[in-house]
Backbone as a ProteinNet text record, in pm:
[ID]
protein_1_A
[PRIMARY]
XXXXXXXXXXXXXXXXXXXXXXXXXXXXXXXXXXXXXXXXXXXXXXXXXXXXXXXXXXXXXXXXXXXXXXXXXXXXXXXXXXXXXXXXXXXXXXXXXXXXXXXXXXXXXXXXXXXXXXXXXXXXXXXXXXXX
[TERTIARY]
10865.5	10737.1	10702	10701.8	10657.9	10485.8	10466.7	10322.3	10291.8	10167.1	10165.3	10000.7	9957.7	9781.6	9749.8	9632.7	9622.5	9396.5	9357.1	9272.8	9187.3	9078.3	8965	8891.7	8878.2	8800.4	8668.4	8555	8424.4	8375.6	8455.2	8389.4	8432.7	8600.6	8602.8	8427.3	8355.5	8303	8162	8111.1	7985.1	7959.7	8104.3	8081	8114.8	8075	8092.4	8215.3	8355.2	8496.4	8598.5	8483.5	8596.2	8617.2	8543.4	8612.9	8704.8	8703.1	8817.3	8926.9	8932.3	9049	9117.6	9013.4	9078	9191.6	9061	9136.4	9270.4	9307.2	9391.6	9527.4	9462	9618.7	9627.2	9526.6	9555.4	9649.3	9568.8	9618.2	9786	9799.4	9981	10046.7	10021.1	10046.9	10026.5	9971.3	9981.6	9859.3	9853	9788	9692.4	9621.1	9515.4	9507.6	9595.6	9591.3	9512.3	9443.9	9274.5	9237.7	9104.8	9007.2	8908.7	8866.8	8722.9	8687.9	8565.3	8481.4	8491.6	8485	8489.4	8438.6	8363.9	8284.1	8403.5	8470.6	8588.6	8529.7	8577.1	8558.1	8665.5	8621.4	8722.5	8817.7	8815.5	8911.4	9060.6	9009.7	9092.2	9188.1	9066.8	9118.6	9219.3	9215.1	9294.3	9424.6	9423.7	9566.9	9609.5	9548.3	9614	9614.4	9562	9623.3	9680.6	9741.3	9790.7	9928.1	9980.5	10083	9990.6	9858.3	9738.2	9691.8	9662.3	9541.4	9511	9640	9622.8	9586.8	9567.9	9564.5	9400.2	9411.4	9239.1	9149.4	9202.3	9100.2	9066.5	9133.6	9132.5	8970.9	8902.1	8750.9	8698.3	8731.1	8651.5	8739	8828.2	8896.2	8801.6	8758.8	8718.5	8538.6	8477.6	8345.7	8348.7	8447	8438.5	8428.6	8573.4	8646.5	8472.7	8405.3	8341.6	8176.8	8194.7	8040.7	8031.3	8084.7	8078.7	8148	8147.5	8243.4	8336	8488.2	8619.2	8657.3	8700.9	8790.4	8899.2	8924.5	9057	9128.8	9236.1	9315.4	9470.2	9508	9645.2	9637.1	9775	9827.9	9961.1	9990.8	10122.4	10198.7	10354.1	10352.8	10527.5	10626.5	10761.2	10752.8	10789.7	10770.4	10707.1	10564.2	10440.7	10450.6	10498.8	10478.4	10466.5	10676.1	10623.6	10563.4	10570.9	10446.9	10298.8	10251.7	10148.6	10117.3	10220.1	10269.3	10251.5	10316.6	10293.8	10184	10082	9987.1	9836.2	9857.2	9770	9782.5	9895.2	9937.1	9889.9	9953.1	10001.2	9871.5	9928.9	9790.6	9734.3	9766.3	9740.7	9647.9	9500.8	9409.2	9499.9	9518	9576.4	9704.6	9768.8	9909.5	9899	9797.6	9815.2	9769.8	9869.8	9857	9769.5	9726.4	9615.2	9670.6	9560.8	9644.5	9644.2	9715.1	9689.3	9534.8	9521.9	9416.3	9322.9	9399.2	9360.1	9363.5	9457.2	9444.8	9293.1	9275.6	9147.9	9032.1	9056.4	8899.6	8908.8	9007.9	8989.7	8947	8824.8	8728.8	8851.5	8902.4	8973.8	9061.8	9184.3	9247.4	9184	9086.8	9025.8	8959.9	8871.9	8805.3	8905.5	9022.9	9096.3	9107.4	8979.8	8983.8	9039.8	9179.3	9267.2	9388	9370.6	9535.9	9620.6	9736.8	9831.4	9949.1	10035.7	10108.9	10246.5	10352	10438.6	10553.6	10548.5	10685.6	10675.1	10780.1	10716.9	10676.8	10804.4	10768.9	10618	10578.8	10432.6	10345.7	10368.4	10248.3	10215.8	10349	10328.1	10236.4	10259.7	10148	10033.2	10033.3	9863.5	9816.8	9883.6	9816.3	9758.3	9871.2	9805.8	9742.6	9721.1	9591.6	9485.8	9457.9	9345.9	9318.2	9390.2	9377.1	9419.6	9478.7	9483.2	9603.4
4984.7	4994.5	4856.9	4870	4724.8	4708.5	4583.3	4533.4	4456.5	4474.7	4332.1	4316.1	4216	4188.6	4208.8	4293.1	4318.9	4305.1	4220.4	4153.5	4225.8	4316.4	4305.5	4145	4139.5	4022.9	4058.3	3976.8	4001.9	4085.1	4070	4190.3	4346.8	4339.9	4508.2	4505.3	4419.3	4490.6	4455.1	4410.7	4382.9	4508.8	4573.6	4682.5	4805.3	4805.8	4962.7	5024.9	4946	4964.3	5005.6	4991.3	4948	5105.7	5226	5357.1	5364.8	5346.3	5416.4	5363.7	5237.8	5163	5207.1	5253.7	5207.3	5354.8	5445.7	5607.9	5629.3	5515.6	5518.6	5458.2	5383	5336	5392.2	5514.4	5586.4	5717.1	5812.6	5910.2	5866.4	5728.4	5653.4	5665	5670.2	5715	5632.6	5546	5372.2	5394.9	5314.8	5350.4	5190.9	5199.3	5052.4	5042.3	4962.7	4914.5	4847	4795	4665.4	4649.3	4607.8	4551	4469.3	4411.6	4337.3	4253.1	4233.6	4189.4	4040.6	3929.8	3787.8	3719.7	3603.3	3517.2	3395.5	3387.3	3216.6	3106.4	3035.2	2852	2806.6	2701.5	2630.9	2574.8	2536.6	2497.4	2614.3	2769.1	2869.5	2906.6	2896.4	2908	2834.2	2645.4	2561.3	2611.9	2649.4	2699.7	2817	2919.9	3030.2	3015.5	2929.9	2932.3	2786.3	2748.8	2566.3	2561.8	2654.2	2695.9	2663.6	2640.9	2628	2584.4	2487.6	2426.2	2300.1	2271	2142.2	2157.8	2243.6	2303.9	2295	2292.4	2286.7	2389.1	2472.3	2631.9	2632.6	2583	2596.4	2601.8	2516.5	2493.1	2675.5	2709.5	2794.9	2950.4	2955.4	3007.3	3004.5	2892	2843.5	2921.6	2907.6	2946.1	3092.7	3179	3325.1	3335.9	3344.7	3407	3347.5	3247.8	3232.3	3282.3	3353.1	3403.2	3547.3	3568.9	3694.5	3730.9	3838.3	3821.5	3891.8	3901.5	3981.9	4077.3	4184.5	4280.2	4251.3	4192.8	4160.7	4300.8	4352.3	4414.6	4387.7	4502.8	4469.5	4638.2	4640.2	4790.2	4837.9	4914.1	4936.2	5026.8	5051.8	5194.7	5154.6	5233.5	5239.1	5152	5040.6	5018.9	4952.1	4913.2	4883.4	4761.3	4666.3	4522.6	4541.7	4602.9	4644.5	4748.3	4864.6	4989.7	4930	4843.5	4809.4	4697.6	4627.9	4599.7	4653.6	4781.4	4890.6	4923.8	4963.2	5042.2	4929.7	4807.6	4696.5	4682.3	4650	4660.1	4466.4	4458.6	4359.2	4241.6	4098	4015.3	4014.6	4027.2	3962.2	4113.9	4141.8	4252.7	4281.3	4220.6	4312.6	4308.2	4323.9	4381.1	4487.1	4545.3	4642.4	4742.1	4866.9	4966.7	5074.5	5172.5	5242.7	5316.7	5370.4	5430.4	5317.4	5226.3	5117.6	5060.7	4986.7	4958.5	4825.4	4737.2	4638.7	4710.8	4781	4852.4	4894.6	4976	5052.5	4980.5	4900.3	4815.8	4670.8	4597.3	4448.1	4435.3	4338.5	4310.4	4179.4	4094.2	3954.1	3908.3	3842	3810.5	3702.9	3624.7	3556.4	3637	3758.8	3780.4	3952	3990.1	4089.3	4236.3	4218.3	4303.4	4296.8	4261.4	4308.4	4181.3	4117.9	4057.4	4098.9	4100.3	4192.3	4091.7	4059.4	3998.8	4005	3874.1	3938.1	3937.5	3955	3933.4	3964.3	4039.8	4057	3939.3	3809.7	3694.2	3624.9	3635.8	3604.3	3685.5	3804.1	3927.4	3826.5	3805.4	3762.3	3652.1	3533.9	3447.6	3483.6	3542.7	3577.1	3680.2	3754.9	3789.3	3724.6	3592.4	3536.7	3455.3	3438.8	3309.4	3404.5	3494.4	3569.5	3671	3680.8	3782.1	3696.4	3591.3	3523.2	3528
14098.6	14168.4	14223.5	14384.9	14382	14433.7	14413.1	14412.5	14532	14584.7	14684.7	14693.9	14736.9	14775.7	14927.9	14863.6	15010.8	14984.8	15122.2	15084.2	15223.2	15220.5	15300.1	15311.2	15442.7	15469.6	15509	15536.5	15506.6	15653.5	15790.9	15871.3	15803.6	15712.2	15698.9	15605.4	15592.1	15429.8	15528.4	15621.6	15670.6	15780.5	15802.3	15914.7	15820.1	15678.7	15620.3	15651.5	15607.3	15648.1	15523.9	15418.7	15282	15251.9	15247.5	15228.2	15318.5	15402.2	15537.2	15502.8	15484.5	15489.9	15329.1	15244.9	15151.8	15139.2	15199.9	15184	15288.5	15390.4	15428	15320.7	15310.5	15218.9	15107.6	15043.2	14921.8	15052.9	15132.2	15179.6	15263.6	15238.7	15250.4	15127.6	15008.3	14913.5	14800.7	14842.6	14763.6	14649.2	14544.9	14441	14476.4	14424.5	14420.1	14262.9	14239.6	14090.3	14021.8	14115.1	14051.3	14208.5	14166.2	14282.3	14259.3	14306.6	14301.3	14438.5	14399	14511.7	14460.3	14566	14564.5	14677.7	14634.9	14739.7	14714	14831.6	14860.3	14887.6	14829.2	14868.2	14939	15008.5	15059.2	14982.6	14853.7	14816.7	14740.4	14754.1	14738.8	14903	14980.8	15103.2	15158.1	15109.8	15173.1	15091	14971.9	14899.5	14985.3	14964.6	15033.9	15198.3	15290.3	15396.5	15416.4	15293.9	15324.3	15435	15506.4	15598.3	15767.4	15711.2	15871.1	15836.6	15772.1	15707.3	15752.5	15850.9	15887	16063.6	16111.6	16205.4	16296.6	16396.5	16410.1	16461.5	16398.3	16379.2	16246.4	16178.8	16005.9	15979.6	16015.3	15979.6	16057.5	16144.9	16168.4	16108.9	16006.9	15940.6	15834.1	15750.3	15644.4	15677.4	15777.2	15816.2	15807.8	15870.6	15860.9	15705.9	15684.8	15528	15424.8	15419.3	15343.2	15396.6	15519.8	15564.5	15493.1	15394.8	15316.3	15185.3	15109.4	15005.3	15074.1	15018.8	15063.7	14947.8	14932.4	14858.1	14847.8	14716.4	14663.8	14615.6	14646	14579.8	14537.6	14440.3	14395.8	14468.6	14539.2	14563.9	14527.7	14473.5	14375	14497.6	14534.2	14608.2	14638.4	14643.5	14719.8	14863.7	14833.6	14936.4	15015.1	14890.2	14967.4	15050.3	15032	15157.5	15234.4	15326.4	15420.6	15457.5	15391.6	15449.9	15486.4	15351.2	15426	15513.4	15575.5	15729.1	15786.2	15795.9	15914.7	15927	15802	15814.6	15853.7	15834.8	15845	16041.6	16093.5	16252.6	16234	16387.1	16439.5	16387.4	16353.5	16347.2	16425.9	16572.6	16691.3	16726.6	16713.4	16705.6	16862	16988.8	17113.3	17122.8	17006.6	16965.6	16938.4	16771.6	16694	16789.2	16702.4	16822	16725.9	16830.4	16778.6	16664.6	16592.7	16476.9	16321.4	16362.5	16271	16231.1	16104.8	16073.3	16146.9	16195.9	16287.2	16376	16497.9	16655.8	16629.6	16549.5	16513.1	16481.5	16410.7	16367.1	16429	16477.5	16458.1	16579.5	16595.8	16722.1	16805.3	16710.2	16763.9	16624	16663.4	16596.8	16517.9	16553.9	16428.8	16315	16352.8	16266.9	16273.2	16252.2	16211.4	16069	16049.4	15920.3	15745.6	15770.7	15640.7	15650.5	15507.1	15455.5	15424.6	15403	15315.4	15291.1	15217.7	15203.9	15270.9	15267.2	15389	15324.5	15225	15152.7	14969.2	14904.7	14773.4	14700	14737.1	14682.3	14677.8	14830.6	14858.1	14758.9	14784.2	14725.7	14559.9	14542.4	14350.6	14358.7	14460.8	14425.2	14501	14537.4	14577	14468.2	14439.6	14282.8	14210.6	14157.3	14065.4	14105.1	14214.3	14306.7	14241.5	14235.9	14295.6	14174.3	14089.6	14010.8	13881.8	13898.5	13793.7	13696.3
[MASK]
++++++++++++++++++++++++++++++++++++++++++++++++++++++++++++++++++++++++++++++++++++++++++++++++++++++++++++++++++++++++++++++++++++

């Protein structure tokens, strides 16, 4: 069974997004093994995006992700990374194609809805970033 994190960010949860999304990735078959709600600091943020962090959007990365709390989850499922790759759609909001959970909800690739991890290796440390 594999595991990965998959993280609502604070527009899925300010636009009343977190049933839809979530009943999508249950009616995919995926189980949600834990959840919780969390308010980020910058200093969680500079870890989990230290790959951009040096970058000069980072500050206005750091301003969204912390203008709200986010939905942390663990999702268990055959498969799940990339399935929920597929089912998350392109980062780039005028990539993802309709159908997908970004095509469908994400206003702009800054403020895009949903994290998900991109690799099982990744998924593990963002677990334990985040779940401890």
């Amino acid at each position: 069974m594999e595991r990965t994190y998959i993280m609502l960010k604070p527009d899925a949860l300010k636009r009343n997004l977190i049933g839809e999304i979530i009943a999508r990735i249950e009616r995919k078959g995926y189980k949600i093994a834990d959840c919780k709600m969390m308010t980020l600091d910058e200093a969680i943020l500079r870890e989990h995006y230290a790959h951009i962090a040096d970058r000069p959007f980072f500050p206005e990365i750091v301003e969204y992700m912390t203008s709200g709390p986010v939905l942390a989850m663990i999702v268990e499922g055959e498969n799940v990374v990339k399935g929920m790759r597929i089912l998350m759609g392109a980062t780039k909001f005028e990539e993802a194609t309709a159908g997908t959970i970004r095509g469908d909800y994400a206003m702009s690739t800054g403020q895009n809805i949903i994290h998900g991890s991109d690799s099982i290796e990744n998924a593990e440390i963002e677990i334990k970033r985040f779940f401890g």
